[in-house]
MDTraj code that builds the backbone (N, CA, C; nanometers):
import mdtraj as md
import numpy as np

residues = "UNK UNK UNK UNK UNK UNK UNK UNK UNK UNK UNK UNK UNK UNK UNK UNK UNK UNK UNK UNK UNK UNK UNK UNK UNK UNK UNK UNK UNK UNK UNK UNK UNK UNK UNK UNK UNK UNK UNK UNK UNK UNK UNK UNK UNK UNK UNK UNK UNK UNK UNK UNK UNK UNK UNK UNK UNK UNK UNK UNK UNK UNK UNK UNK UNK UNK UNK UNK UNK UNK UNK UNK UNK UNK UNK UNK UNK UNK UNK UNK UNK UNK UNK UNK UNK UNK UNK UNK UNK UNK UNK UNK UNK UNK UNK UNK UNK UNK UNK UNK UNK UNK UNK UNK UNK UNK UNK UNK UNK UNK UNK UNK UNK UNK UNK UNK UNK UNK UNK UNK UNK UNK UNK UNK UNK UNK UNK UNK UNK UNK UNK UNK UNK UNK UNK UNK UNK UNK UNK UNK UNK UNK UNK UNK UNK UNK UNK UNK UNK UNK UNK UNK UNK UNK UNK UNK UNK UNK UNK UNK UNK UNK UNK UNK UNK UNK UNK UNK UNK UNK UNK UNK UNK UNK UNK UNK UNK UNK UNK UNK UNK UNK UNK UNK UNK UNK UNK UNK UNK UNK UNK UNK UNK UNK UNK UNK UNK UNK UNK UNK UNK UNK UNK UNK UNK UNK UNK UNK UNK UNK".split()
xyz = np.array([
    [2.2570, -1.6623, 0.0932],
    [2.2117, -1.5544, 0.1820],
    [2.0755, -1.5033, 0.1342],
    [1.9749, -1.4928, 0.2266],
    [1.8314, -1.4331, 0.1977],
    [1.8328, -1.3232, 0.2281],
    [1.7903, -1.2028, 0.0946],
    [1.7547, -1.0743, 0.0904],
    [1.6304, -1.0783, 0.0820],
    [1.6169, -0.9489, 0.0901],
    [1.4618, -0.9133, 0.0454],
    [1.4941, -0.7791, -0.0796],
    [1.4116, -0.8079, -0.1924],
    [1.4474, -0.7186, -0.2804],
    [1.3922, -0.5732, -0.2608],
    [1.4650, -0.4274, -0.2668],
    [1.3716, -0.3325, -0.2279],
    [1.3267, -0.2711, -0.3517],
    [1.3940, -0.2975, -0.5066],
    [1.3687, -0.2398, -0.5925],
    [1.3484, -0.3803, -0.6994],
    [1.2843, -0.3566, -0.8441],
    [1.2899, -0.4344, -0.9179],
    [1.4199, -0.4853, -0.9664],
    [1.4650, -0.6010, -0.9523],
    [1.6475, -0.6422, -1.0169],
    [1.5976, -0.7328, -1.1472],
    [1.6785, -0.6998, -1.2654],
    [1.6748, -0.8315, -1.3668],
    [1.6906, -0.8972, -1.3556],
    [1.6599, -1.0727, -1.4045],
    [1.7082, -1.2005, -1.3703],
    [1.7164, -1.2126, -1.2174],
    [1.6303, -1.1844, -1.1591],
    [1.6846, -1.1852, -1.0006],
    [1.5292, -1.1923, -0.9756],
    [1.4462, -1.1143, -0.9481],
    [1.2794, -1.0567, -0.9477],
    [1.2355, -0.8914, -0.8863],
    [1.1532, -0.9002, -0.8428],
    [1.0880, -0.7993, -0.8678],
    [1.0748, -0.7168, -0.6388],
    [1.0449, -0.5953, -0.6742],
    [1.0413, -0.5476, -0.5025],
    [0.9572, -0.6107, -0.4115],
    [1.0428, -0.6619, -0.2984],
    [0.9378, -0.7229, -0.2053],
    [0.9518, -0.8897, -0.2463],
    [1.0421, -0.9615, -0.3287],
    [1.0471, -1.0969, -0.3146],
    [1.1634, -1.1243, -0.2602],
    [1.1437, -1.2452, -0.1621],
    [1.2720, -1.2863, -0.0896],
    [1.3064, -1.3765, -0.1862],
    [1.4749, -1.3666, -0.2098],
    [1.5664, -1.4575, -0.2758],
    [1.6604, -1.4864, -0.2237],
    [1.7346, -1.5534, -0.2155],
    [1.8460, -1.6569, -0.1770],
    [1.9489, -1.5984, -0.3059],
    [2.0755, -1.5457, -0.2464],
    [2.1897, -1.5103, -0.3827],
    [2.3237, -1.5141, -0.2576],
    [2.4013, -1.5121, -0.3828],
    [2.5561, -1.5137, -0.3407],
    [2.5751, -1.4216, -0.1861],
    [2.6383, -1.4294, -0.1104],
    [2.6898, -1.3490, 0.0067],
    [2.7690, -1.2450, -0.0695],
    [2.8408, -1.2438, -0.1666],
    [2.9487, -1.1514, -0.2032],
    [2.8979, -1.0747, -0.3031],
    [2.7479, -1.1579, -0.3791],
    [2.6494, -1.0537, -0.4507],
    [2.5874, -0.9609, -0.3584],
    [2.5526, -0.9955, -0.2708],
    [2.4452, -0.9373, -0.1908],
    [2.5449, -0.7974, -0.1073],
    [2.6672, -0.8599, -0.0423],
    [2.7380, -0.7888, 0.0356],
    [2.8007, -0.6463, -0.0558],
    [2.8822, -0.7170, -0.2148],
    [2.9489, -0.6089, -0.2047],
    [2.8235, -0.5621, -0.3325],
    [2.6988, -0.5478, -0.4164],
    [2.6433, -0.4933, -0.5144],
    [2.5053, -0.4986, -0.4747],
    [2.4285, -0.5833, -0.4275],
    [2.2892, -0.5421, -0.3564],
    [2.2927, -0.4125, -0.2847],
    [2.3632, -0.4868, -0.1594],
    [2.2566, -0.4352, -0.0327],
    [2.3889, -0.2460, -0.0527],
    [2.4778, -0.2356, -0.1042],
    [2.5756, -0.0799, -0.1161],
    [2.4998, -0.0005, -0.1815],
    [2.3776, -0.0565, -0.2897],
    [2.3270, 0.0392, -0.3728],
    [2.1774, 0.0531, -0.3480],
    [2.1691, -0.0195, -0.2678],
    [2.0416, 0.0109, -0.1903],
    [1.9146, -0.0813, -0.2641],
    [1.9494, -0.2169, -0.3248],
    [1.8758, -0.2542, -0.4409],
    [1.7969, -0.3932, -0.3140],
    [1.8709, -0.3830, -0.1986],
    [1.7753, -0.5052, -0.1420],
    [1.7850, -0.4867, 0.0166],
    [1.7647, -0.5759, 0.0954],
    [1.7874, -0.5639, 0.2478],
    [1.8371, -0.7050, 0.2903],
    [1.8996, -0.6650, 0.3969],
    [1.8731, -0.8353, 0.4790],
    [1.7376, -0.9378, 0.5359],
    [1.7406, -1.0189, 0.4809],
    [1.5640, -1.1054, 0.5123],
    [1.5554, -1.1546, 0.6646],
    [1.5585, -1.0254, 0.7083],
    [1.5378, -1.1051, 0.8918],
    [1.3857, -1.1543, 0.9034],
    [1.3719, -1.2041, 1.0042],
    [1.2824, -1.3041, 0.9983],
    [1.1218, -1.2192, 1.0373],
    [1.1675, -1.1209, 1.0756],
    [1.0787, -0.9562, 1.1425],
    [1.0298, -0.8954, 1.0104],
    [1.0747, -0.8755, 0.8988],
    [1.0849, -0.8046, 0.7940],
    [0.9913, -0.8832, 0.7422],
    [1.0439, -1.0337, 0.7132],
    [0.9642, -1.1272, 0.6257],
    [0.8077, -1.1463, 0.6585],
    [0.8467, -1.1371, 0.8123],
    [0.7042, -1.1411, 0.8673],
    [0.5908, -1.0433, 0.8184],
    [0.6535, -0.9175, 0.8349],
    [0.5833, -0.7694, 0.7961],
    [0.5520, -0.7782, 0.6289],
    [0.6423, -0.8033, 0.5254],
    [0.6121, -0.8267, 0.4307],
    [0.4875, -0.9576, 0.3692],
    [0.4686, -1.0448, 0.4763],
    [0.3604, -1.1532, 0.4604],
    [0.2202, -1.1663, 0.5049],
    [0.1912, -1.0132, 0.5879],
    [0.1319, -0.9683, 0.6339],
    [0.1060, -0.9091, 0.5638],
    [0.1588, -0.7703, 0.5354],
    [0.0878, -0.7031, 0.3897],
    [0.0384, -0.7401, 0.3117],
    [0.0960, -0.8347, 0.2006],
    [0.0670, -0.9197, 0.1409],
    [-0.0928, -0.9994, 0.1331],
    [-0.0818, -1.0800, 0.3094],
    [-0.2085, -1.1121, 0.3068],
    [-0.3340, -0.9974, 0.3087],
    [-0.2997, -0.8567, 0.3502],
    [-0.4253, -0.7676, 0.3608],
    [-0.4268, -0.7498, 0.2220],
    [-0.3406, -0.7487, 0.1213],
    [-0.3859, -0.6823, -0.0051],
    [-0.4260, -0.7818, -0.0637],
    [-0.4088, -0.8970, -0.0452],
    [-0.4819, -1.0525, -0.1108],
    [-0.6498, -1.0110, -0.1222],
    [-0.6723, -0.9789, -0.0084],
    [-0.8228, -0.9413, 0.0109],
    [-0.9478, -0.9077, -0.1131],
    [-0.8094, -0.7977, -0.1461],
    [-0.8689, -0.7097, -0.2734],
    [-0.8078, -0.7717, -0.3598],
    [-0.7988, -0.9176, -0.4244],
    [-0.7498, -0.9730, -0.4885],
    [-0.8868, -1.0202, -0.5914],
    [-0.8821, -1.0255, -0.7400],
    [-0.9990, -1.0653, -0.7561],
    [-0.9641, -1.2435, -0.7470],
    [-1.0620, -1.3007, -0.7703],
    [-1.0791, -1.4482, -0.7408],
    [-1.1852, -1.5349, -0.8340],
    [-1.2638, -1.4182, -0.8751],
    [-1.3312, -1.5303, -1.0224],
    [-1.3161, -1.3987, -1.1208],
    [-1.3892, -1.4529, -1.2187],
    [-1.3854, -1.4007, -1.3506],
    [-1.4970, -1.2879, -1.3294],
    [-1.5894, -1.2909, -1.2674],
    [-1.6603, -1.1710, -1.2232],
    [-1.6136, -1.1067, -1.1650],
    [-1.5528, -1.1128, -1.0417],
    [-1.4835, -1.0153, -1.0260],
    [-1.3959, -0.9254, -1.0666],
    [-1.2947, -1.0063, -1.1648],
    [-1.2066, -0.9394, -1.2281],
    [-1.2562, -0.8315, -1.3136],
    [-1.3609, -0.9094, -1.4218],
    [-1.4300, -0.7898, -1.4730],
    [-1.4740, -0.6600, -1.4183],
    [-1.5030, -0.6803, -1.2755],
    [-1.5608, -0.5526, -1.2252],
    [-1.4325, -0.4764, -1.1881],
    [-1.3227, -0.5652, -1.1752],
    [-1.2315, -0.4425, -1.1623],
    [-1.1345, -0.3884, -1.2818],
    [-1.1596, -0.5006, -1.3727],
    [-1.0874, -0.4836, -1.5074],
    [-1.1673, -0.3004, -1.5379],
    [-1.3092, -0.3107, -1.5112],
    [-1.3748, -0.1916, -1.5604],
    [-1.3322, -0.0814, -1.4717],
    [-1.2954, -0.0454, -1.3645],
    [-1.2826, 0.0210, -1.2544],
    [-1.1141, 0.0453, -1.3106],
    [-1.0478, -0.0213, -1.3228],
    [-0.8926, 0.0089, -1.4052],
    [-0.8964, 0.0460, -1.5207],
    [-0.9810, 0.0268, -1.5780],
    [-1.0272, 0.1133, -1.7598],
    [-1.0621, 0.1908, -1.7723],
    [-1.0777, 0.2368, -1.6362],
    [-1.1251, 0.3771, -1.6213],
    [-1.0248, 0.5233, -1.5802],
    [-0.9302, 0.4134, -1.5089],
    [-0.7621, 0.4980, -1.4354],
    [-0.6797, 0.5566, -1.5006],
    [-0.6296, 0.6244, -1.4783],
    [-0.4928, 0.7166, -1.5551],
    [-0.4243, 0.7359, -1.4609],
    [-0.2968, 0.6333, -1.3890],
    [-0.1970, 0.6258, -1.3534],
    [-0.1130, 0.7596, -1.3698],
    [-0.0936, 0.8313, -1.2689],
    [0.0454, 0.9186, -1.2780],
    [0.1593, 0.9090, -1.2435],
    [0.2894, 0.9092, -1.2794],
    [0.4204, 0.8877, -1.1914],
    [0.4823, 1.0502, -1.2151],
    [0.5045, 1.1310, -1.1422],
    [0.6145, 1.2539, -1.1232],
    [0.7361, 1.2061, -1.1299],
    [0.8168, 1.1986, -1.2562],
    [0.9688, 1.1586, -1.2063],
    [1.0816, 1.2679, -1.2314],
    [1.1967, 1.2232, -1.1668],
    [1.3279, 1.3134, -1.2099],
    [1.3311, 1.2323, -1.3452],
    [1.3394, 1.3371, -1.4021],
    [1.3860, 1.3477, -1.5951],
    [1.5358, 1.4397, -1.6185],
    [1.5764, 1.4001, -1.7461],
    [1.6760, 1.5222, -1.7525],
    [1.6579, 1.5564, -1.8714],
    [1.6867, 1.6963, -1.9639],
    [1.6382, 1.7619, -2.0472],
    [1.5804, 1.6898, -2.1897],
    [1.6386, 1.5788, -2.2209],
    [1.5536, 1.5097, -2.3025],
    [1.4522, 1.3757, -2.3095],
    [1.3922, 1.4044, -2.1837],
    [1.2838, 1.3194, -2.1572],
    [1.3482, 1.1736, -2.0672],
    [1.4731, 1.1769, -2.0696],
    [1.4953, 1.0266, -2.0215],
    [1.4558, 1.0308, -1.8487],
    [1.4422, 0.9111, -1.7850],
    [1.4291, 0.9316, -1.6761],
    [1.5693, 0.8792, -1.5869],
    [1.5783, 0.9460, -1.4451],
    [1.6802, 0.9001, -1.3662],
    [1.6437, 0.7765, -1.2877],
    [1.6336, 0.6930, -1.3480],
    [1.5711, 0.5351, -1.2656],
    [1.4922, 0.4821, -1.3911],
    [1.3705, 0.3806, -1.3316],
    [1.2444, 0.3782, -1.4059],
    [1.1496, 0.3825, -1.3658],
    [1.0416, 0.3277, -1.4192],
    [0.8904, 0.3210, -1.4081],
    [0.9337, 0.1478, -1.3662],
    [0.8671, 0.0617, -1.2911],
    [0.8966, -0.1200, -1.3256],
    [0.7779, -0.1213, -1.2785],
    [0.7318, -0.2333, -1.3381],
    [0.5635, -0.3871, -1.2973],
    [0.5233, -0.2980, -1.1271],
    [0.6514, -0.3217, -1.0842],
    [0.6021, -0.3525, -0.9238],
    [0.5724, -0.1728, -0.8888],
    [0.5947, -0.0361, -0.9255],
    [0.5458, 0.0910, -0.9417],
    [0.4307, 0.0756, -0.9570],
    [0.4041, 0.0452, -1.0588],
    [0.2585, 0.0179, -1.1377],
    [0.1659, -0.0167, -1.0220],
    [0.2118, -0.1677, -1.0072],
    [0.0899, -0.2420, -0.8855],
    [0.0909, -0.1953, -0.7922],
    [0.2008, -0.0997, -0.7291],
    [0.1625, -0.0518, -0.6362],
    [0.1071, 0.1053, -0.6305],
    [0.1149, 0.1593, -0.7001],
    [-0.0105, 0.2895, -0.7379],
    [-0.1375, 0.2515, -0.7524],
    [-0.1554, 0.1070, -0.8031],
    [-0.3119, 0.0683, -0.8670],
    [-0.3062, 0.0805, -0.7041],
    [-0.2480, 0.0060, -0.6081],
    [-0.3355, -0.0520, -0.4735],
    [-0.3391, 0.1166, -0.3919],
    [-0.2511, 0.2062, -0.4796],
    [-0.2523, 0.3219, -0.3332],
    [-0.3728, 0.3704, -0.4030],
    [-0.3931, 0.3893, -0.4886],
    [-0.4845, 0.5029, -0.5974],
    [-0.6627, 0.4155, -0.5669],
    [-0.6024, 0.2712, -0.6042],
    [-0.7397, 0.1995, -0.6125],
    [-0.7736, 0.0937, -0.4678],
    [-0.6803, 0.0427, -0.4394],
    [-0.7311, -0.0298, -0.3353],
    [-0.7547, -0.1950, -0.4470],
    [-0.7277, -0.1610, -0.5112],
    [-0.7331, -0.3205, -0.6019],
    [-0.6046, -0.3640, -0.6160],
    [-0.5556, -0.4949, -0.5558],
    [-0.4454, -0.6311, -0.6165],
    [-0.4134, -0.6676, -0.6893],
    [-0.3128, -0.6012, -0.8018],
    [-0.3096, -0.7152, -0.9030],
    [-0.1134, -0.7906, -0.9093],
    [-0.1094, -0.8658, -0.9375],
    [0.0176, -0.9424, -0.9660],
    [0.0992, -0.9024, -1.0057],
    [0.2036, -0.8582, -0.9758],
    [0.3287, -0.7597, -1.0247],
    [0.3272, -0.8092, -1.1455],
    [0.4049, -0.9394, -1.1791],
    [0.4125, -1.0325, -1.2329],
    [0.3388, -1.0216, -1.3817],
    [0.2104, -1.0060, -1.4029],
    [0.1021, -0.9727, -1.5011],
    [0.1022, -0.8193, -1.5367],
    [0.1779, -0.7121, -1.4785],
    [0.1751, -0.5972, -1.5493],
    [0.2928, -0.6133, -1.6719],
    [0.2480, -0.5998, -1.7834],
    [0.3192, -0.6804, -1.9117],
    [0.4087, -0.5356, -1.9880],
    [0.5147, -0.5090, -1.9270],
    [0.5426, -0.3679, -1.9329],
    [0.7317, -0.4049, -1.9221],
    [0.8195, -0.3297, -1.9790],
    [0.9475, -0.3591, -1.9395],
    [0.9356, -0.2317, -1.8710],
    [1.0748, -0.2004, -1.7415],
    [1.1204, -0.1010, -1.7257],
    [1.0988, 0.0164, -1.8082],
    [1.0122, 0.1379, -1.7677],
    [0.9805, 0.2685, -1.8588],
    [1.1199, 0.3699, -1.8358],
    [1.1708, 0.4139, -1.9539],
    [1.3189, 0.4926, -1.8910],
    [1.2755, 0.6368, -1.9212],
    [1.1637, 0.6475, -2.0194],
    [1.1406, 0.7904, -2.0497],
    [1.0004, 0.8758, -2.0191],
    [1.0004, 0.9570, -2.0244],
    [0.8661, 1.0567, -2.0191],
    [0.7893, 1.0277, -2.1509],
    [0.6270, 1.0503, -2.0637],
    [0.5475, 1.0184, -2.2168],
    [0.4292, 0.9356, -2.1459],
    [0.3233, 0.8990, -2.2665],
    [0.1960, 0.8635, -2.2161],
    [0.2097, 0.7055, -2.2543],
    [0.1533, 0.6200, -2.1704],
    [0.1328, 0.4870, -2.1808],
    [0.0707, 0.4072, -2.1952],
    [-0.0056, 0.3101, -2.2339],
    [-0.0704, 0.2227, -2.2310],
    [-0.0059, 0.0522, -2.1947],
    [-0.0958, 0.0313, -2.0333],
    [-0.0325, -0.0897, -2.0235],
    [-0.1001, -0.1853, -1.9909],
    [-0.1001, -0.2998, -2.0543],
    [-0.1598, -0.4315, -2.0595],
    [-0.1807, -0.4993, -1.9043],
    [-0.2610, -0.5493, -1.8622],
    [-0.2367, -0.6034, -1.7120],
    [-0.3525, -0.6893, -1.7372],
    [-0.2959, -0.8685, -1.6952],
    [-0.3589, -0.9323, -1.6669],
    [-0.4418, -0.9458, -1.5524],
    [-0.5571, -0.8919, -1.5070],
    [-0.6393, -0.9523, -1.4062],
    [-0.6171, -1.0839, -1.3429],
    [-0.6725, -1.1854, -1.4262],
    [-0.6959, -1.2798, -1.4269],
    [-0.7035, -1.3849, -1.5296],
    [-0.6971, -1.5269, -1.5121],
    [-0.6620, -1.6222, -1.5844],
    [-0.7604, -1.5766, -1.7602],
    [-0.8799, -1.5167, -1.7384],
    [-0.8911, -1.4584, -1.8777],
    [-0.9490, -1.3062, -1.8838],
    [-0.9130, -1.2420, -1.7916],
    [-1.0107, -1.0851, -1.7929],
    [-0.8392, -1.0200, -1.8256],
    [-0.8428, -0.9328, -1.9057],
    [-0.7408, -0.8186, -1.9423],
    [-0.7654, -0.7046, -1.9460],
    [-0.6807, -0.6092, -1.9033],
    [-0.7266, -0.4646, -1.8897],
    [-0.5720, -0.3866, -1.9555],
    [-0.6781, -0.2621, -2.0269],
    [-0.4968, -0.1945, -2.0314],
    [-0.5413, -0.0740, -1.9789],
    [-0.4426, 0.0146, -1.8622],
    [-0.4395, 0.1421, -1.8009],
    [-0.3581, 0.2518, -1.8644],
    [-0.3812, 0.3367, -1.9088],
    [-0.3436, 0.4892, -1.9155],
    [-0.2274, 0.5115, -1.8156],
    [-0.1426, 0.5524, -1.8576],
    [-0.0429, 0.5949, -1.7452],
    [0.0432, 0.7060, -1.7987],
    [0.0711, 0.7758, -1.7356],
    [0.1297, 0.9310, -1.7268],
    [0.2502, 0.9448, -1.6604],
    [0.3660, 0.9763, -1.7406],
    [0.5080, 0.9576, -1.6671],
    [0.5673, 1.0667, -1.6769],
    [0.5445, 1.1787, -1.5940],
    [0.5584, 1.3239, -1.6090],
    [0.7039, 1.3845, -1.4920],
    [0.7747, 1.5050, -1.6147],
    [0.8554, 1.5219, -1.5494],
    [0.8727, 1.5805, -1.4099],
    [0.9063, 1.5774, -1.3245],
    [0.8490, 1.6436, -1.1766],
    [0.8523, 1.7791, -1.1789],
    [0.7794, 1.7947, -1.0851],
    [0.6985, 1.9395, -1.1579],
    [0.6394, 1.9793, -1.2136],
    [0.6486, 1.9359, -1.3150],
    [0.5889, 1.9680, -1.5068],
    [0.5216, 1.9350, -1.5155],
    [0.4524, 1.8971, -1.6664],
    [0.3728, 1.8406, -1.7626],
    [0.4125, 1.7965, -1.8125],
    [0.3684, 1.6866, -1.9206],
    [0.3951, 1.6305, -2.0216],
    [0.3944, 1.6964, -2.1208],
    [0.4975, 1.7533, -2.2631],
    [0.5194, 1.8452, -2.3676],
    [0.3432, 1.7223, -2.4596],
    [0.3201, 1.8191, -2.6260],
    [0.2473, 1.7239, -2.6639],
    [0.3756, 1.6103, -2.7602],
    [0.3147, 1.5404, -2.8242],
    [0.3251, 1.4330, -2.8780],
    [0.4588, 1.4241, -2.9346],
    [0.4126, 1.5299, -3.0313],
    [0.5473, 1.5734, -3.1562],
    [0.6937, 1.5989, -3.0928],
    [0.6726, 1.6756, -2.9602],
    [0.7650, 1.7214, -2.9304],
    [0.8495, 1.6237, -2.7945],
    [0.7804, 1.5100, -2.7874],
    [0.7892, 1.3862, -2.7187],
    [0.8730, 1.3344, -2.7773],
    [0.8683, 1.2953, -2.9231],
    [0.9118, 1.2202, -3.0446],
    [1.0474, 1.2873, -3.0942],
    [1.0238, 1.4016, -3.0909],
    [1.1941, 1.5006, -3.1553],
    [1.2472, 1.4794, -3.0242],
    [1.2239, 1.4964, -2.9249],
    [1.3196, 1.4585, -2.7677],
    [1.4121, 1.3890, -2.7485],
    [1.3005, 1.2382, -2.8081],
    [1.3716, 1.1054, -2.8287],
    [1.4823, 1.1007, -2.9273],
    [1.4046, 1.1458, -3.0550],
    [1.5245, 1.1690, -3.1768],
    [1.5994, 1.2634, -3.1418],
    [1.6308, 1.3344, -3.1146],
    [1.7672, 1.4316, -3.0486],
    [1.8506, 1.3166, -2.9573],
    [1.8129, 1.2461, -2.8521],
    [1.8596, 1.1581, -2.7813],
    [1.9091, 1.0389, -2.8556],
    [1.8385, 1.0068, -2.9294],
    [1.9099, 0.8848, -3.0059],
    [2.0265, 0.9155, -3.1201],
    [1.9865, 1.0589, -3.1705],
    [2.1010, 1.1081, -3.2664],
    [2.2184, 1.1196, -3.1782],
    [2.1597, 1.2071, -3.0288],
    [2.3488, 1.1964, -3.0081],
    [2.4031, 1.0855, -2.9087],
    [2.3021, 0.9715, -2.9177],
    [2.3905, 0.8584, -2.8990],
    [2.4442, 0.7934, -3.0080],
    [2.3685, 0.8304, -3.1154],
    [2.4945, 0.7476, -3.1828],
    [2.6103, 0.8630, -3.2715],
    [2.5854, 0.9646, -3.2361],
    [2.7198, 1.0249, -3.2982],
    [2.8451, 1.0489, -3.1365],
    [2.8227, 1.0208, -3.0031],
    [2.8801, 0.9288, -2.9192],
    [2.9525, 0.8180, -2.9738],
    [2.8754, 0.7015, -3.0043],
    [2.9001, 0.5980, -3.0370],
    [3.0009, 0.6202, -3.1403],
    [2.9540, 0.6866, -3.2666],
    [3.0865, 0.7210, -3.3432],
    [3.1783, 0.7617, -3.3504],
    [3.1994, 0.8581, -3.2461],
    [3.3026, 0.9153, -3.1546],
    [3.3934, 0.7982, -3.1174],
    [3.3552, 0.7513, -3.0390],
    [3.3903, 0.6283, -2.9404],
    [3.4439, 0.5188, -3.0417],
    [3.3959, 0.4750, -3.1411],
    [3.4326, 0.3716, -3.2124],
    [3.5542, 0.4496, -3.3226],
    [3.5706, 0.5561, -3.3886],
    [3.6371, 0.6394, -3.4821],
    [3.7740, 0.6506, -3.3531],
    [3.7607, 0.6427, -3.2250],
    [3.8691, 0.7016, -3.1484],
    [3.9353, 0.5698, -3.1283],
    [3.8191, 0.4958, -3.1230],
    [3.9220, 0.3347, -3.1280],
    [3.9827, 0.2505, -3.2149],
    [3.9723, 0.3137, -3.3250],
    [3.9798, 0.3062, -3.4525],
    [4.0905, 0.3689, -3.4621],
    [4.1183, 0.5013, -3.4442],
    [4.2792, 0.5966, -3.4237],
    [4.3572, 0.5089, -3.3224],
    [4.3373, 0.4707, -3.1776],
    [4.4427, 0.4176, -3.0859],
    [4.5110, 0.2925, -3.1873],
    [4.3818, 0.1987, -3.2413],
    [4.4245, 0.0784, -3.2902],
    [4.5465, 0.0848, -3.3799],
    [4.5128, 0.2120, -3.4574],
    [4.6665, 0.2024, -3.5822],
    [4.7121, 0.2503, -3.5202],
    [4.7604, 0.3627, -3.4545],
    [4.8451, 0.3975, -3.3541],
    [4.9572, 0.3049, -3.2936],
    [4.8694, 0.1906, -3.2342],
    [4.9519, 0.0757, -3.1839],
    [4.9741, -0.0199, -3.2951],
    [4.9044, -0.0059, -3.3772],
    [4.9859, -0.1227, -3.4994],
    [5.0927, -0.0826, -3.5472],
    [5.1131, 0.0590, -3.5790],
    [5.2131, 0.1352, -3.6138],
    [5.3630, 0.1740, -3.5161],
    [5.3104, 0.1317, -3.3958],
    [5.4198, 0.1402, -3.2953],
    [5.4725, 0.0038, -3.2820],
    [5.3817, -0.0892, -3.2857],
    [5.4249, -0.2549, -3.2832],
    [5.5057, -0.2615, -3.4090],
    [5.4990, -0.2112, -3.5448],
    [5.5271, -0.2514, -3.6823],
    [5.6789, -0.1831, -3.6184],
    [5.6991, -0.0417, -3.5759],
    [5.8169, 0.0296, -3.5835],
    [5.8946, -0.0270, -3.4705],
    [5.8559, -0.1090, -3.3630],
    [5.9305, -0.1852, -3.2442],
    [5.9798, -0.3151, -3.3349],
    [5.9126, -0.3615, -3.4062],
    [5.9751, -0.4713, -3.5310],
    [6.0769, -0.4762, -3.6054],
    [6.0537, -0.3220, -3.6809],
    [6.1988, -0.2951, -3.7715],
    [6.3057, -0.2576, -3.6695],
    [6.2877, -0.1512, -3.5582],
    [6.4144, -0.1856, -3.4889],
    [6.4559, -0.2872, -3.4443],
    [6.3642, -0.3995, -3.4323],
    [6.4229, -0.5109, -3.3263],
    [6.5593, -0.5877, -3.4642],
    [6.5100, -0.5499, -3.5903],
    [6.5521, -0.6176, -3.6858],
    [6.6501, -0.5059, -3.7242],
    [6.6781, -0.4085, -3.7172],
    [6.7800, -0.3337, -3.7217],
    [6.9141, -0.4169, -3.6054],
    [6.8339, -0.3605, -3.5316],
    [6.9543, -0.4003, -3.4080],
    [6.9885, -0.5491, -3.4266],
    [6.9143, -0.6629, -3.4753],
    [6.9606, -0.7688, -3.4977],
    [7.0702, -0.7739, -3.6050],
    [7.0046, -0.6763, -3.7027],
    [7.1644, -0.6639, -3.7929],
    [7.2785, -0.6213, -3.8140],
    [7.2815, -0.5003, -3.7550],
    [7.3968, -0.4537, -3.6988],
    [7.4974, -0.5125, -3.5802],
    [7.4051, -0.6062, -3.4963],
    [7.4872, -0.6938, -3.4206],
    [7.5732, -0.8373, -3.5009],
    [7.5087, -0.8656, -3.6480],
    [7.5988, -0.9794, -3.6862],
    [7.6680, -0.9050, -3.7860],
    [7.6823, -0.7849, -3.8337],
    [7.7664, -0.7065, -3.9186],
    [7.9444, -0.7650, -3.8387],
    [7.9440, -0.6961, -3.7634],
    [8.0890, -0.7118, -3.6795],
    [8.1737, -0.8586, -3.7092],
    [8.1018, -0.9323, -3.6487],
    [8.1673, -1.0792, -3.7178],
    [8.1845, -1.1055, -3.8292],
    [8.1036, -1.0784, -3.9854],
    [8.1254, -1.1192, -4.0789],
    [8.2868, -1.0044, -4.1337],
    [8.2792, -0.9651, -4.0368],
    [8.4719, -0.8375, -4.1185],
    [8.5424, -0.9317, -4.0697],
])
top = md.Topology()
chain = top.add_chain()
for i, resn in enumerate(residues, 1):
    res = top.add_residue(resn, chain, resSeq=i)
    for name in ("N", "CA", "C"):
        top.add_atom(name, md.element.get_by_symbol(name[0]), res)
traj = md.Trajectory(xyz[None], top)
């Protein structure tokens, strides 16, 4: 079955590529969570069209790129996102965000594909690598601010994170210490279903040996 992706998926690709996947992927975990569409042939069209207008502003030699490598070295990308109190975000930042702010902000093309960036999950300032072209590289400034807000400074970016990572793993220890209690729990109920089974086995051949 051909979707069209509406958001970035792992192992799958990125928003705006048509793929071919399971009917029962697509039916019951794509298209319920809103992660793709159906690839009608209207859609595909509209999407190949776009495509070709933003090709335009595509660079195509190595001069060019440079001139826009410089024109992107110059940008500071903003994203406003929902955050929740310690900087994490509700979604992410992905490649295909990126390229498409450069084209709303700049009017310049570049390759989803070549923004060299994983999924951003938190608030905070960025620097991201983006291939132009076969040898021009640029890295952009980018700003991932909580909506509404500002960005806190640096320090207090950094304790955010460390608060967040401390209480995931005293979670985690939680979680593993509790599974740790069920486990003897049930070893201790299996051990005591044992001796009775061996009780009752002996008291049943008592009788015959009188």
């Amino acid at each position: 079955m051909e979707i069209i992706l509406l958001k970035d998926v792992e192992k799958l690709g990125l928003r705006g590529d048509v793929v071919d996947v399971a009917r029962g992927y697509a039916r019951n975990y794509l298209l319920p969570r809103r992660l793709a569409e159906v690839a009608t042939s209207a859609r595909v069209t509209e999407l190949q069209r776009v495509d070709a207008q933003r090709a335009k502003h595509e660079a195509r030699t190595s001069e060019q790129a440079r001139e826009i490598a410089e024109i992107l070295g110059k940008t500071v990308l903003r994203f406003e996102v929902k955050s929740g109190p310690t900087g994490s975000l509700f979604g992410s930042v992905t490649p295909s965000d990126v390229a498409d702010e450069i084209w709303r902000t700049r009017k310049v093309r570049v390759d989803r594909r070549k923004v060299a960036i994983d999924p951003i999950k938190r608030i905070g300032r960025y620097t991201i690598p983006i291939q132009v072209f076969e040898d021009v590289e640029v890295e952009v400034k980018m700003l991932v601010v909580p909506e509404g807000g500002e960005l806190p400074p640096e320090e207090e970016l950094a304790a955010l994170e460390a608060a967040e990572a401390e209480a995931a793993a005293e979670a985690e220890a939680e979680q593993a210490e509790a599974e740790s209690v069920i486990a003897e729990v049930m070893a201790e109920e299996e051990l005591a279903d044992a001796d009775a089974e061996v009780e009752e086995s002996e008291d049943v051949e008592d009788p015959s040996e009188e």
